[in-house]
Backbone bond lengths (Angstrom), bond angles and torsions (degrees), N, CA, C in turn:
res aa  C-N    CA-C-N  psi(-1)  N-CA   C-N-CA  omega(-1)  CA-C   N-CA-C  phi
1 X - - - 1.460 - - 1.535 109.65 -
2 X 1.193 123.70 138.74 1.225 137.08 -158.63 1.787 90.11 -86.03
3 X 1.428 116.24 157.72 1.746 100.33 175.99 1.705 96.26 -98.32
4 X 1.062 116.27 -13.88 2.088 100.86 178.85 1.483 89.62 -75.31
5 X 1.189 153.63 -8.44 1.669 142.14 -164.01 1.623 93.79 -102.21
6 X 1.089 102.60 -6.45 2.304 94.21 -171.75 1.526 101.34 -78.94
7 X 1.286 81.04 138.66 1.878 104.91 179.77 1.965 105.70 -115.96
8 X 1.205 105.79 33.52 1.870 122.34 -165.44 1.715 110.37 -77.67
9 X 1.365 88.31 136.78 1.750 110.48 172.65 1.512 95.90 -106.44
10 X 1.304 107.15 116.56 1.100 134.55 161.81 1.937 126.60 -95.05
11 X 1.343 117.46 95.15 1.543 119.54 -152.52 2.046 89.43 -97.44
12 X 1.228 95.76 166.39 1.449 98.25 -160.95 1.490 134.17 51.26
13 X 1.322 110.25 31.37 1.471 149.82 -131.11 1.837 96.96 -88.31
14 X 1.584 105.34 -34.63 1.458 102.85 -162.60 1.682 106.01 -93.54
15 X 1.282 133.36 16.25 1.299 121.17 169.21 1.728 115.77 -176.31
16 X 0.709 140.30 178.11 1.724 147.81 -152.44 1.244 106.95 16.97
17 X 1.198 114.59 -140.63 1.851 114.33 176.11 0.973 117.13 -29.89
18 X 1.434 146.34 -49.66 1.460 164.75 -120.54 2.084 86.72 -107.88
19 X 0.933 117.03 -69.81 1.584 128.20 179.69 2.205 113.57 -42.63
20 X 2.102 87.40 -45.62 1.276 63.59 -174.64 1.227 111.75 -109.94
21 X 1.495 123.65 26.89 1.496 128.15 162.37 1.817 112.08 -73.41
22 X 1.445 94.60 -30.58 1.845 102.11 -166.87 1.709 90.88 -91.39
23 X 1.384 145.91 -2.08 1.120 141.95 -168.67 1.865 87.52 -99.19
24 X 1.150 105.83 -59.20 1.254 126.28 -162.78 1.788 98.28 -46.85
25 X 1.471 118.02 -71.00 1.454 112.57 -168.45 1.764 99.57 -70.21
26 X 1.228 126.36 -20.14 1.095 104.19 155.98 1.672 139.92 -46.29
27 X 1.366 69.00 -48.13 2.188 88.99 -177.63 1.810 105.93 -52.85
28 X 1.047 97.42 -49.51 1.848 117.47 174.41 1.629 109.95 -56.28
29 X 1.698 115.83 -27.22 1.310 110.16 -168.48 1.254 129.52 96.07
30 X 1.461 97.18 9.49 1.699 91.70 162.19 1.356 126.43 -110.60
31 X 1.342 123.26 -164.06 1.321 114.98 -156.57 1.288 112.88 -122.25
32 X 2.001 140.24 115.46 1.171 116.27 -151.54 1.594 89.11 -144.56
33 X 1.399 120.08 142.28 1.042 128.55 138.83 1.164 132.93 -56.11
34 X 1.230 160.81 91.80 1.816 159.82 145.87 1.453 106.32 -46.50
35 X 0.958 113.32 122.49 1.452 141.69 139.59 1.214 157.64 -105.38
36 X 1.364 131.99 124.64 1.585 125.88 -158.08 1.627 106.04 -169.49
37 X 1.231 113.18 -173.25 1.038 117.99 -174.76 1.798 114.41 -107.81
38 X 1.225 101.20 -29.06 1.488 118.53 162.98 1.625 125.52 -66.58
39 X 1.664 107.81 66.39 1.699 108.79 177.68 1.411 136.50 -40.19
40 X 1.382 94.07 -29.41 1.219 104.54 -173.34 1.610 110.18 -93.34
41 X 1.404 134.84 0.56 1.036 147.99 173.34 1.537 99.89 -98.07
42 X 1.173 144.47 -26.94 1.228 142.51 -135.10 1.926 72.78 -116.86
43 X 1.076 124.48 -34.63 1.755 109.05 -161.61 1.103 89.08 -88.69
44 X 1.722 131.35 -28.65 1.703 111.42 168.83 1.279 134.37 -83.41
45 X 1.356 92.20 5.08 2.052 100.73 160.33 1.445 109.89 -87.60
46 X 1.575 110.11 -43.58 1.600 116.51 -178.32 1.713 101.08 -55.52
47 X 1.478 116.50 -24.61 1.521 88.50 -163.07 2.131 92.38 -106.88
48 X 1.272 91.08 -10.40 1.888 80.59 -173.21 1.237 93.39 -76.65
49 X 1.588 152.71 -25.74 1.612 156.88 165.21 1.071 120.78 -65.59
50 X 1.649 123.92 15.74 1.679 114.12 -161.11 1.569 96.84 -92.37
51 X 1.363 118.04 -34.00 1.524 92.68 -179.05 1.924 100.98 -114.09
52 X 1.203 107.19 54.26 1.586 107.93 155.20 2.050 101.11 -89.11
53 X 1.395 97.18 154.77 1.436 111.85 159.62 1.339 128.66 -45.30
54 X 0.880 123.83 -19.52 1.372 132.13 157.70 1.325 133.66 -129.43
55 X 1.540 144.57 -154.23 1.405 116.19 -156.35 1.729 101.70 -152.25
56 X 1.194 122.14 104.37 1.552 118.62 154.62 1.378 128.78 -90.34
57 X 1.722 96.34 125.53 1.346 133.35 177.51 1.718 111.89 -78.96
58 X 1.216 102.79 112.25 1.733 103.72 165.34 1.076 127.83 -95.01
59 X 1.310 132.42 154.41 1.373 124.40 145.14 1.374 104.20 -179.42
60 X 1.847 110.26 138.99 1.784 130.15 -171.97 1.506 106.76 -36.77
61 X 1.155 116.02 116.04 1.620 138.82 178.63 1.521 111.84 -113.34
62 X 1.389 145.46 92.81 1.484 142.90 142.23 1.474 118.57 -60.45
63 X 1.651 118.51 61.98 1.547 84.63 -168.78 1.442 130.59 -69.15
64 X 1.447 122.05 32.34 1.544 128.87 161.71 1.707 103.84 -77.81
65 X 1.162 116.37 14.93 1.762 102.72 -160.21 1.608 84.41 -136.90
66 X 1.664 111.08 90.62 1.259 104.01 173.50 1.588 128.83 -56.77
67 X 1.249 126.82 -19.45 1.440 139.19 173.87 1.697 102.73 -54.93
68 X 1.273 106.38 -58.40 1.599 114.55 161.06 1.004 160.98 -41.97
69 X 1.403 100.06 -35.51 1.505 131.33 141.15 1.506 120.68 -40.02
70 X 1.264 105.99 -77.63 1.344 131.12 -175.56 1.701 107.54 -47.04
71 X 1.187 100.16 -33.74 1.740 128.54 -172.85 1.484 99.11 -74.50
72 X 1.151 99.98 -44.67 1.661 116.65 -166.88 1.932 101.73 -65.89
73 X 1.046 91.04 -54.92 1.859 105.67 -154.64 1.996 83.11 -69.58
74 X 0.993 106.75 -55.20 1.639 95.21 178.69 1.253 128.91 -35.23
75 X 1.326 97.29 -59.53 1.742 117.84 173.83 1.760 107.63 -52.31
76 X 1.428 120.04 -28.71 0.976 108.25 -170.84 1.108 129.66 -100.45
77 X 1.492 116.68 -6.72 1.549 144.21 158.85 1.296 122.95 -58.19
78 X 2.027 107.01 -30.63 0.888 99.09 -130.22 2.080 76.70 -109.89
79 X 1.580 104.47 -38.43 1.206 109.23 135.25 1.567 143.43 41.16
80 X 1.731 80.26 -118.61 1.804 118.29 158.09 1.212 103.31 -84.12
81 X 1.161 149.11 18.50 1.354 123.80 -175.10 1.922 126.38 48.83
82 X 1.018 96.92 -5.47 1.821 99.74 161.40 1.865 83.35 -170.97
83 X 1.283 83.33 -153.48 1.671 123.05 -170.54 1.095 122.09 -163.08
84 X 1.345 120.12 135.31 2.198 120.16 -171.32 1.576 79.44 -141.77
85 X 1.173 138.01 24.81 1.545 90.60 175.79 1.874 101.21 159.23
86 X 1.727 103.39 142.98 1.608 105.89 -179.09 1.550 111.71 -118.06
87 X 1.124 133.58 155.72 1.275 145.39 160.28 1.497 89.88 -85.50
88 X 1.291 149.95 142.39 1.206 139.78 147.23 1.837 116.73 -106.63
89 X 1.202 91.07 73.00 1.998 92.12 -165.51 1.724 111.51 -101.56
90 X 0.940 125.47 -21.82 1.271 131.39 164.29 1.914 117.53 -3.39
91 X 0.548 131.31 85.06 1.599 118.63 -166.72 1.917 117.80 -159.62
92 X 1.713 121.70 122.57 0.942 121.26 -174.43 1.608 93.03 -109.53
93 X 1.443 82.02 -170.22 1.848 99.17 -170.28 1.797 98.33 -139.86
94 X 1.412 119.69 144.95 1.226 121.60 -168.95 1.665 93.09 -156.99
95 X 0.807 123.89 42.11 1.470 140.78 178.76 1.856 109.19 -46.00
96 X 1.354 100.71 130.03 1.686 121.60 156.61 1.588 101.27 143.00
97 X 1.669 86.88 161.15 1.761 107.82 172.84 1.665 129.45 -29.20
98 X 0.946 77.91 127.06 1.784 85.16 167.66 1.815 113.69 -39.63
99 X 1.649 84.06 -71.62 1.779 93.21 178.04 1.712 84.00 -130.08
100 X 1.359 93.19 144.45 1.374 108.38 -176.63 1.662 108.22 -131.86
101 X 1.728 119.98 145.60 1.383 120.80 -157.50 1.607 87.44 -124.01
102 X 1.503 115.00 128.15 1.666 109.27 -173.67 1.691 100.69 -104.10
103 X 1.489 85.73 122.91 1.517 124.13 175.69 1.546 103.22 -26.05
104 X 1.435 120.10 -48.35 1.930 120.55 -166.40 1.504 86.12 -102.33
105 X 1.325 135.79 -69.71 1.440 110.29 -150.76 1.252 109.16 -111.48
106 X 1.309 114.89 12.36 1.951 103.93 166.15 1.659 120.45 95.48
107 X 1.549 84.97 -12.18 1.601 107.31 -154.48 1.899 84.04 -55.75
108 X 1.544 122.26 157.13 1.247 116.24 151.31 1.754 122.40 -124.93
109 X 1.226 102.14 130.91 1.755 122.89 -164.48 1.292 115.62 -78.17
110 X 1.163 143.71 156.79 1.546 145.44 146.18 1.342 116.31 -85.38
111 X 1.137 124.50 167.59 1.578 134.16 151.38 1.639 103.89 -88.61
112 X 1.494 99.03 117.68 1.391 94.28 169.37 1.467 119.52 -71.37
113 X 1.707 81.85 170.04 1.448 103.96 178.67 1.909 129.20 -51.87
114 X 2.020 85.98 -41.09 1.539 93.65 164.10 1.412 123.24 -89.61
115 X 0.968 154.13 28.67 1.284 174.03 153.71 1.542 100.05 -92.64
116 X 0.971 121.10 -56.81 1.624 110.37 -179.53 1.407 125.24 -79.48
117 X 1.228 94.75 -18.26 1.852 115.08 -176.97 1.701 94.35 -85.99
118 X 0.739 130.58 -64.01 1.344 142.00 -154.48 1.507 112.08 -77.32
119 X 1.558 133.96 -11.43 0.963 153.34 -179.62 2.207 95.76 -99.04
120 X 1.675 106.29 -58.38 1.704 106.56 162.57 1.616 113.39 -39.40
121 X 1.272 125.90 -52.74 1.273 129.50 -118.46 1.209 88.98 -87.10
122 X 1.573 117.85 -50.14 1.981 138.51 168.02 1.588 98.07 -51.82
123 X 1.230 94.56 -89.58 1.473 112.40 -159.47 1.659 122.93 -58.89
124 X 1.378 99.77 -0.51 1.936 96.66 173.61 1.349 110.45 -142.92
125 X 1.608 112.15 -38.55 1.467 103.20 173.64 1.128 110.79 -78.43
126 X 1.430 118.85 -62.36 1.667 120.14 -172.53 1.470 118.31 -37.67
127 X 1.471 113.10 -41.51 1.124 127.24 175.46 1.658 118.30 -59.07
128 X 1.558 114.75 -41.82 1.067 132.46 168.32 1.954 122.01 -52.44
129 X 1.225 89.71 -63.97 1.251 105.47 172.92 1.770 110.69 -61.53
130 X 0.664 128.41 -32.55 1.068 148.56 -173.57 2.009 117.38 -70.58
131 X 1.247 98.34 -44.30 1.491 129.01 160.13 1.417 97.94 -63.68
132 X 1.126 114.67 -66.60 1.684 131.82 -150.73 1.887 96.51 -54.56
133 X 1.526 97.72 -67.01 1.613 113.31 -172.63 1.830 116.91 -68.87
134 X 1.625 103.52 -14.97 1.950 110.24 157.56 1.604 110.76 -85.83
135 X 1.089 107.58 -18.55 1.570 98.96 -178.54 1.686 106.44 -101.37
136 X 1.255 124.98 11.44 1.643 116.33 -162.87 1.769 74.44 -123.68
137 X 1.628 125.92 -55.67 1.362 90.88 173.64 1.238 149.87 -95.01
138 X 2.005 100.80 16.55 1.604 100.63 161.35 1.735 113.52 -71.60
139 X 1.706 118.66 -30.76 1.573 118.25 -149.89 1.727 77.31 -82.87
140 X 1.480 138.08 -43.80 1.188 145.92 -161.95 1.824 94.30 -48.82
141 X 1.514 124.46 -56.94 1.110 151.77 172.97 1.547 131.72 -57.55
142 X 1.499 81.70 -22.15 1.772 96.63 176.04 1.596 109.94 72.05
143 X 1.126 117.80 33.64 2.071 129.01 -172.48 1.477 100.31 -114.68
144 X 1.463 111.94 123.98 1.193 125.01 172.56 1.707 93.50 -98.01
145 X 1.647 100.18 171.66 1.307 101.17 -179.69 2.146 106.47 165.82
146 X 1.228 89.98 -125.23 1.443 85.00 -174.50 1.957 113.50 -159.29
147 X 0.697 121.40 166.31 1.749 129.97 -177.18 1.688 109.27 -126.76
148 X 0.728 127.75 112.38 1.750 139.81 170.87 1.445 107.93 -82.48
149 X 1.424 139.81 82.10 1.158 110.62 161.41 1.883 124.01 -76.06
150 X 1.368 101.51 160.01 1.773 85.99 175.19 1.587 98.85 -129.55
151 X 1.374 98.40 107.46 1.766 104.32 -173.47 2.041 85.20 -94.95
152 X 1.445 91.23 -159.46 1.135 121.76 172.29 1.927 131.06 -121.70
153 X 1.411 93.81 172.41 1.725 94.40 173.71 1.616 91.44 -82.50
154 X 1.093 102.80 -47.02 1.660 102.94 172.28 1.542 94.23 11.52
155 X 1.575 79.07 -99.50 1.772 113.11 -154.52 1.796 103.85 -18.62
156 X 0.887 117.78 12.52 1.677 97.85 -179.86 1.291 105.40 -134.10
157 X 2.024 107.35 17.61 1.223 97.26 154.98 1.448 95.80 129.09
158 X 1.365 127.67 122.07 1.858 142.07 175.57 1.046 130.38 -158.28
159 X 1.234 140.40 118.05 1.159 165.47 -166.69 1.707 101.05 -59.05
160 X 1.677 129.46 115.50 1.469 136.03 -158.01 1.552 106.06 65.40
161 X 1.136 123.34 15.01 1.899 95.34 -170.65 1.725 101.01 -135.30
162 X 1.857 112.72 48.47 1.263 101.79 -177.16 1.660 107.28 -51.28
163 X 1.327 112.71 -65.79 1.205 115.71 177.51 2.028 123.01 -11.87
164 X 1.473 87.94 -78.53 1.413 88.03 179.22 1.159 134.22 -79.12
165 X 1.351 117.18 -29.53 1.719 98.60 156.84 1.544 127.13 -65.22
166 X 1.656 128.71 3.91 1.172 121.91 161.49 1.385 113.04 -84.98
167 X 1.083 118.01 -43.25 1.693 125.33 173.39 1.586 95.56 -49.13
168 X 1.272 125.66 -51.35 1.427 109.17 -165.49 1.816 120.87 -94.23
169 X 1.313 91.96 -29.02 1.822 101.25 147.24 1.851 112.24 -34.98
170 X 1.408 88.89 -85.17 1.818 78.03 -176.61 1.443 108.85 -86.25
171 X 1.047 124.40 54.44 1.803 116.02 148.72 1.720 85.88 -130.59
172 X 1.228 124.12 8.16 1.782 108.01 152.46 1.381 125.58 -102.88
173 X 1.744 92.66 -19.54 1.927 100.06 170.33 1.833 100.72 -86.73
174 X 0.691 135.75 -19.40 1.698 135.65 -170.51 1.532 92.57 -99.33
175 X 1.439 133.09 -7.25 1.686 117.20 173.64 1.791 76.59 -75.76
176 X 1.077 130.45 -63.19 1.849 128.81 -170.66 1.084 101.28 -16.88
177 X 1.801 106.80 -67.11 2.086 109.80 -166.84 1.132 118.80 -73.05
178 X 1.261 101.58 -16.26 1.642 94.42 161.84 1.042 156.64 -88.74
179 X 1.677 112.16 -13.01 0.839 136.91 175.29 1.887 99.39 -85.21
180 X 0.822 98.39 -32.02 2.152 88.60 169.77 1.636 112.05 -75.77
181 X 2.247 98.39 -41.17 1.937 81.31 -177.02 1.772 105.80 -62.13
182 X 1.178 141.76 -38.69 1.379 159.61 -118.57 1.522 93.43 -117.90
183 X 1.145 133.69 -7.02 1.314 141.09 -167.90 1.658 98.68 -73.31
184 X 1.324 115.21 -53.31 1.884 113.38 -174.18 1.056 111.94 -50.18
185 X 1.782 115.57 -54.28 1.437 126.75 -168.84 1.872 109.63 -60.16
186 X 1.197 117.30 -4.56 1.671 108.70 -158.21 1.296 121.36 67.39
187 X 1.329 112.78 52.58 1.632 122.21 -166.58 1.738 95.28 -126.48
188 X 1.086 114.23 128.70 1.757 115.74 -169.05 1.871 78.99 -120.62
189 X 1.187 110.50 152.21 1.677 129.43 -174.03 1.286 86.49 -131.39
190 X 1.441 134.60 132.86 1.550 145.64 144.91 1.861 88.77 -126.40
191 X 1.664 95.90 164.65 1.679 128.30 179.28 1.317 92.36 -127.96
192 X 1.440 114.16 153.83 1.916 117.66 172.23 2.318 82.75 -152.38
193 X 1.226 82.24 106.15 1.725 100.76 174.32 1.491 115.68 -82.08
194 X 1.263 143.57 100.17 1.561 135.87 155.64 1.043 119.75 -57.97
195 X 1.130 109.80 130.67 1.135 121.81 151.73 2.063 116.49 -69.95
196 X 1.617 116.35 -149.41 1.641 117.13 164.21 1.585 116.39 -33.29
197 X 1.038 157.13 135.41 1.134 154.45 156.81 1.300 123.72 -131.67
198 X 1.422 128.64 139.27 1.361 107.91 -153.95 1.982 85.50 -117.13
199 X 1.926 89.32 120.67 1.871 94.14 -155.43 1.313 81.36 -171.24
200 X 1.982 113.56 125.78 1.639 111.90 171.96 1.434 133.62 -11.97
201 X 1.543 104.98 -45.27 1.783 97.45 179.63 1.512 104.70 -73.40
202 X 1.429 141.75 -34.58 1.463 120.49 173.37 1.436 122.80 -100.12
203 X 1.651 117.90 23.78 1.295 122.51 152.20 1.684 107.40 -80.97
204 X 1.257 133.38 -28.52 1.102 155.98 161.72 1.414 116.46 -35.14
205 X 1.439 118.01 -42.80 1.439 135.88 -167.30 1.508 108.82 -65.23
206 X 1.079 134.42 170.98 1.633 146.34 -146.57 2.211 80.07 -122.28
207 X 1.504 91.14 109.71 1.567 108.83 -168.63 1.823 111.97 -53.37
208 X 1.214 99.20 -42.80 2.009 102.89 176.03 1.324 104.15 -64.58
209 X 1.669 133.24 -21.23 1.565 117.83 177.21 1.367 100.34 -101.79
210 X 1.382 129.71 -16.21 1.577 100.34 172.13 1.501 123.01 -102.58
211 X 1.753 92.84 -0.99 1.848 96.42 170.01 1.761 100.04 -68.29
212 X 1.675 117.49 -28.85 1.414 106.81 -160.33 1.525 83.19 -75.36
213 X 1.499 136.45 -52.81 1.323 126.67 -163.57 1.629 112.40 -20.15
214 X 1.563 98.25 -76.22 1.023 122.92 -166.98 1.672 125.57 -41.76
215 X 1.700 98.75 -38.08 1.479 116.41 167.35 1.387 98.16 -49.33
216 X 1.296 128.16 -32.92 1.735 102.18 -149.69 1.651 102.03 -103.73
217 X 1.597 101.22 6.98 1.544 117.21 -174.88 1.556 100.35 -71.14
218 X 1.545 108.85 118.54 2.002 101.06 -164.42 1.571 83.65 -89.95
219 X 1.142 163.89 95.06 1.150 165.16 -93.73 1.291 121.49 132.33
220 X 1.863 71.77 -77.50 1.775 112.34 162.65 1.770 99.39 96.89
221 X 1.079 114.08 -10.20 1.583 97.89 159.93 1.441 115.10 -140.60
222 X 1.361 106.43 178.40 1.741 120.09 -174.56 1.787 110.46 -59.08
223 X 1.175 102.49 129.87 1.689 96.20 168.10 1.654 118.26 -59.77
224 X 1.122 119.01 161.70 1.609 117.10 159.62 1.168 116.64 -157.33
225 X 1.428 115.40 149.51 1.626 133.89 -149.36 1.937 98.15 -23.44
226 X 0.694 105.68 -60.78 1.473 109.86 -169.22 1.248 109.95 -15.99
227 X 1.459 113.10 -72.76 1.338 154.32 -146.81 1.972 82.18 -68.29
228 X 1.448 128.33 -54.56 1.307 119.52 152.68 1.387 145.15 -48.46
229 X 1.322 107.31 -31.50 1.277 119.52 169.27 1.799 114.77 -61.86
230 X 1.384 99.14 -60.58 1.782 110.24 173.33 1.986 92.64 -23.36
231 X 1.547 99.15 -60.81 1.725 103.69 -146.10 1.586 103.37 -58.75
232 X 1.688 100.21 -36.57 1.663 111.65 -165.42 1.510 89.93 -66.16
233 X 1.503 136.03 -48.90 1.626 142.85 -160.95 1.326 92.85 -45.45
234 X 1.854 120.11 -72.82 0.976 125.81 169.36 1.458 136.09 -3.53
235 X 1.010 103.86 -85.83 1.775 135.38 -178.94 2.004 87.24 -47.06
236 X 1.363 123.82 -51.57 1.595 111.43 -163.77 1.404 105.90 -78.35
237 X 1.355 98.64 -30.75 1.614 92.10 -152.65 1.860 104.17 -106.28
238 X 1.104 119.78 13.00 1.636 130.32 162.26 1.621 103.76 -114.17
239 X 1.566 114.00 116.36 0.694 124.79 176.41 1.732 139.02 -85.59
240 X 1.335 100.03 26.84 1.508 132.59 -140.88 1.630 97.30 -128.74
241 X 1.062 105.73 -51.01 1.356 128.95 170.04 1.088 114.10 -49.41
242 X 2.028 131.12 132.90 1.465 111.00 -161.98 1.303 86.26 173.77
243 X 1.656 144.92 130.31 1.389 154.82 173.48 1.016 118.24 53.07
244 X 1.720 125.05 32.98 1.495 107.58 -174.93 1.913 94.88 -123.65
245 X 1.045 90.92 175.95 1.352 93.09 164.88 1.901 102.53 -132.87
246 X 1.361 89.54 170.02 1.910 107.17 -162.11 1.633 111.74 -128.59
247 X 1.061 142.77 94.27 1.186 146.64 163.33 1.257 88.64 -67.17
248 X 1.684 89.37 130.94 1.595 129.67 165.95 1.605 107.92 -136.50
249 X 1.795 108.11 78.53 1.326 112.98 -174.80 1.642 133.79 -131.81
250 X 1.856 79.98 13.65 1.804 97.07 -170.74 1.745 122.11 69.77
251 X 1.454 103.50 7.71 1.009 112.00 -176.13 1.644 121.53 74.25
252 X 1.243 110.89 41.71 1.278 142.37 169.17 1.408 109.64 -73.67
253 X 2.032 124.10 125.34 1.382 104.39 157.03 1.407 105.48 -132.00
254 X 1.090 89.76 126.81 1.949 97.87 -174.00 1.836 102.82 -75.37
């Protein structure tokens, strides 16, 4: 797929990866919806893109709120005038131990329920659904095209992050099933996994664990959006390409 021909919803749309994937197929000339939960971030992408070659469309996206979704993918068809294709980047962090043993009084903790729910709800259903309701109204539409998932290095395993490396585990084994159910319609499924990335949620991070990250980056430094973008370009615009997923992590193994 050519990137001036993309008709793409881009979810988590208003900042780190999510910002400069929907800047990016803009720059190329295509046409993208952004979505997020951050409005007021989403009107300063709409206005820093006004005179790129092509055109991003905003509007407030929860994809934990299946009503919204559904709300979402309409609006965005309706938009661009079709749809070929999703970024699926949407993704929070709710980080800590399973069972945790406290350092002064011994006491031992759980991971709550909302911490684990709330990390699912974004990062596997929304995401899911989200897949589900771009692919029912491109085949509905008769639009072939493509699916971006954006898992993680996570997924193969991290120390505090049961939550999210399962959410991103199976949205890299389900780019597989999908790319076979999605196969009739002309629907190609690729994953593009990060590794470090230097993007609000890991400026966020507690500085002595992501200076050690970075040490072990054989690289030797932090990724940044770019270095994602290349992988996401990839995945749309080779048409060959189809159920895999792609670490982009500097050769990082967590």
């Amino acid at each position: 797929m050519r990137l001036e021909d993309t008709k793409f919803i881009v979810t988590g749309g208003a900042s780190g990866l999510g910002r400069h994937y929907a800047y990016r197929l803009a720059e190329a000339g295509g046409q993208v919806v952004a979505g997020d939960v951050n409005e007021a971030a989403l009107a300063s992408l709409e206005a820093e893109a006004k005179d790129l070659r092509g055109k991003i469309h905003t509007k407030k996206l929860d994809v934990s709120n299946e009503a919204e979704v559904s709300a979402f993918v309409d609006f965005a068809h309706e938009a661009m005038g079709g749809l070929n294709g999703l970024v699926n980047n949407a993704g929070i962090l709710r980080d800590g131990l399973l069972v945790k043993k406290d350092r002064t009084t011994g006491a031992i903790t759980k991971l709550s329920a909302a911490q684990w729910q709330s990390v699912i709800d974004v990062n596997l259903t929304g995401a899911t659904f989200m897949v589900r309701d771009v692919v029912a109204k491109m085949a509905t539409s008769g639009e072939k095209g493509v699916i971006v998932n954006i898992s993680s290095i996570a997924r193969h395993g991290n120390r505090g992050q049961s939550n999210y490396s399962a959410a991103k585990s199976a949205l890299a084994t389900n780019t597989k099933t999908w790319a076979l159910e999605f196969a009739p319609f002309g629907i190609r499924v690729g994953c593009v996994a990060p590794g470090m990335v230097e993007t609000p949620m890991t400026q966020g991070m507690n500085p002595k664990a992501k200076e050690a990250l970075v040490a072990a980056i054989p690289v030797g430094r932090i990724g940044v959006p770019e270095d994602l973008w290349l992988a996401v370009r990839f995945v749309i615009e080779c048409e060959y390409f189809n159920g895999r997923t792609i670490d982009v992590d500097g050769g990082l193994a967590m």
